[in-house]
C-alpha positions in Angstrom: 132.7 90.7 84.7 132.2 94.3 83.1 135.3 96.8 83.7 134.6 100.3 84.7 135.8 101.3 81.3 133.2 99.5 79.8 130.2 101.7 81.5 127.8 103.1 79.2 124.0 103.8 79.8 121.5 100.9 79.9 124.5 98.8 80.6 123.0 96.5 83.2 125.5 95.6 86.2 124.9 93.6 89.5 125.7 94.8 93.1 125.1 92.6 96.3 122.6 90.2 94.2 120.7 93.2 92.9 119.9 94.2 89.4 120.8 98.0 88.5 120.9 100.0 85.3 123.5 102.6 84.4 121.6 106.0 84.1 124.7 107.9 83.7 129.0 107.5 84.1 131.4 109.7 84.3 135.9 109.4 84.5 137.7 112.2 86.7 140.5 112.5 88.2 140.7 113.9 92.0 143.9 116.1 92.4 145.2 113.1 94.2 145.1 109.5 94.0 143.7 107.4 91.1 140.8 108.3 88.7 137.4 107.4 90.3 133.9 106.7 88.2 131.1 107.9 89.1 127.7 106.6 88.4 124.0 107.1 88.6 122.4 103.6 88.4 118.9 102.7 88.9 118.2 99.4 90.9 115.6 97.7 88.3 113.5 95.9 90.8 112.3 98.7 93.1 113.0 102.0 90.6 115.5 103.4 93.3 118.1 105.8 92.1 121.8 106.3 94.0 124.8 107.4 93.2 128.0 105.4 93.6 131.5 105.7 93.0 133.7 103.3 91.5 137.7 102.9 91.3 139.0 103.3 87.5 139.6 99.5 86.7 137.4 97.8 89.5 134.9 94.9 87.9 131.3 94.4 88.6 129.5 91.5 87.6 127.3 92.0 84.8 123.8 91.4 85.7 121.6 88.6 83.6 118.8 90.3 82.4 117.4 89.1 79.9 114.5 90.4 77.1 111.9 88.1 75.8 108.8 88.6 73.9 105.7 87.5 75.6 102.1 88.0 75.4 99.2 88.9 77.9 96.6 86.2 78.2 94.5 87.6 80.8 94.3 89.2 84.5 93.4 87.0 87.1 92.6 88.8 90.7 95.7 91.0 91.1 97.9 88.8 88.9 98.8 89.4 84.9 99.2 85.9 82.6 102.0 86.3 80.3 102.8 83.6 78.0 106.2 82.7 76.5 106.1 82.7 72.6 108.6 80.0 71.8 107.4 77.0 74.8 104.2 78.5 75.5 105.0 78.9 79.2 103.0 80.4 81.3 104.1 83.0 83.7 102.1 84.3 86.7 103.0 87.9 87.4 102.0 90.3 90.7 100.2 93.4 89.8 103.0 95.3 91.7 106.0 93.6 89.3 104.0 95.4 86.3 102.9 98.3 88.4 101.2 101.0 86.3 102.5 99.9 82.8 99.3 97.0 83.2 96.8 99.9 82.4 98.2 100.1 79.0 98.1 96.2 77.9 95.4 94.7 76.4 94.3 91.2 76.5 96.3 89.2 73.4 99.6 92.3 73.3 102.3 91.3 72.4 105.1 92.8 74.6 108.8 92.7 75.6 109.5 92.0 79.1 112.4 91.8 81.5 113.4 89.0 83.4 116.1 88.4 86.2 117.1 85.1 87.3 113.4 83.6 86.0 111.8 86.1 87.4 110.3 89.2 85.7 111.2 92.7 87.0 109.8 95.1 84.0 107.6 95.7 80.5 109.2 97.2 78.3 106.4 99.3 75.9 106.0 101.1 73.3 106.3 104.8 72.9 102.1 104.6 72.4 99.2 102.4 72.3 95.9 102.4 71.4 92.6 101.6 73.1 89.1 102.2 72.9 87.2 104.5 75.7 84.8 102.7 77.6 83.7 105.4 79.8 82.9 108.8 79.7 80.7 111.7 80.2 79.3 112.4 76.6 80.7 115.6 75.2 78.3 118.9 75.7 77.0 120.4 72.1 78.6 123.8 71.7 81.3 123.5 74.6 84.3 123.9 72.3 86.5 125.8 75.3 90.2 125.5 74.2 91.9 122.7 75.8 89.1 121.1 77.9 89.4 118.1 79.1 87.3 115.7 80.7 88.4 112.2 82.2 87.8 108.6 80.2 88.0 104.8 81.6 89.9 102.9 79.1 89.3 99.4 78.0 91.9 98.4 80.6 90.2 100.3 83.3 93.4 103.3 82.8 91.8 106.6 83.4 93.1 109.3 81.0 92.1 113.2 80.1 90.9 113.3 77.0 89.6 116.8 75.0 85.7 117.1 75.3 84.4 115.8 72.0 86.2 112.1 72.9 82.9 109.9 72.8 82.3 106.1 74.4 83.9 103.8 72.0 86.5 105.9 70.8 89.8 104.9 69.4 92.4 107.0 70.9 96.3 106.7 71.5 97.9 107.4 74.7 101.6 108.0 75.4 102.9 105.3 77.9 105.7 107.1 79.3 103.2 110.4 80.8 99.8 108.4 80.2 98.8 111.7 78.2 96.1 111.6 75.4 97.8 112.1 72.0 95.4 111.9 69.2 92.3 109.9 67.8 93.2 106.9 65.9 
């Protein structure tokens, strides 16, 4: 059981069998009555944000989430493959568990997932990856307009705007958290 006292962000706490994280907490004390704690917590299976308020000293149960490093076999249909590292597990994922984070792995990744009760609920990745263009319009000779951008297939099948002189076969590193183009690798 986790006390109110002990609420931080990216605590993880569980309410009516649900997983949420702790965005943001905060003491005060009303004019009358006992101190209250309010909270901003993020339910980790669907994304959904609310706001709830807590009595100084109540106890929530802490949620058991844990983080374990798998890696992506393959897709198959809609599913991802992840395999555990240490029994060599495998784990059938939905698409819509992995959602738009499964345009940024690559067969073979290593990465760190998040699972509830057996079940995995989120990817954690990295700030960036890297991966190679697969298609795209070649680049016009002479078109060098500031800030152009044209749009690329990756690898993965992730469509990102990259600046006009990006060419099929490309290296290039994309930002995971806004899926923006960030550089040539």
């Amino acid at each position: 059981m986790l006390s109110t006292s002990e609420f931080k962000s990216g605590k993880k706490i569980e309410i009516d069998g649900k997983p949420f994280e702790i965005i943001k907490s905060e003491h005060y004390k009303p004019g009358k009555g006992g101190a209250m704690v309010r909270t901003k917590l993020r339910q980790m299976i669907t994304g959904q944000v609310l706001d709830k308020t807590f009595r100084s000293g109540e106890k929530v149960a802490k949620a058991d989430v844990l983080h374990q490093e798998m890696q992506f076999l393959y897709k198959e249909a809609t599913d991802f493959v992840f395999m555990n590292m240490e029994t060599y597990d495998q784990m059938n994922v939905a698409g819509e568990s992995v959602g738009e984070k499964g345009g940024y792995i690559k067969e073979g990744d290593t990465v760190k997932v998040l699972l509830y009760k057996g079940e995995l609920i989120g990817v954690d990745l990295p700030a960036s990856v890297v991966l190679e263009v697969a298609e795209t319009e070649p680049g016009i000779q002479g078109d060098r307009v500031s800030g152009a951008t044209k749009p690329a297939t990756m690898e993965t099948g992730l469509n990102v705007n990259v600046p006009l002189f990006i060419n099929i076969g490309d290296k290039i590193k994309i930002d995971t958290r806004s899926g923006e183009y960030l550089g040539r690798e």
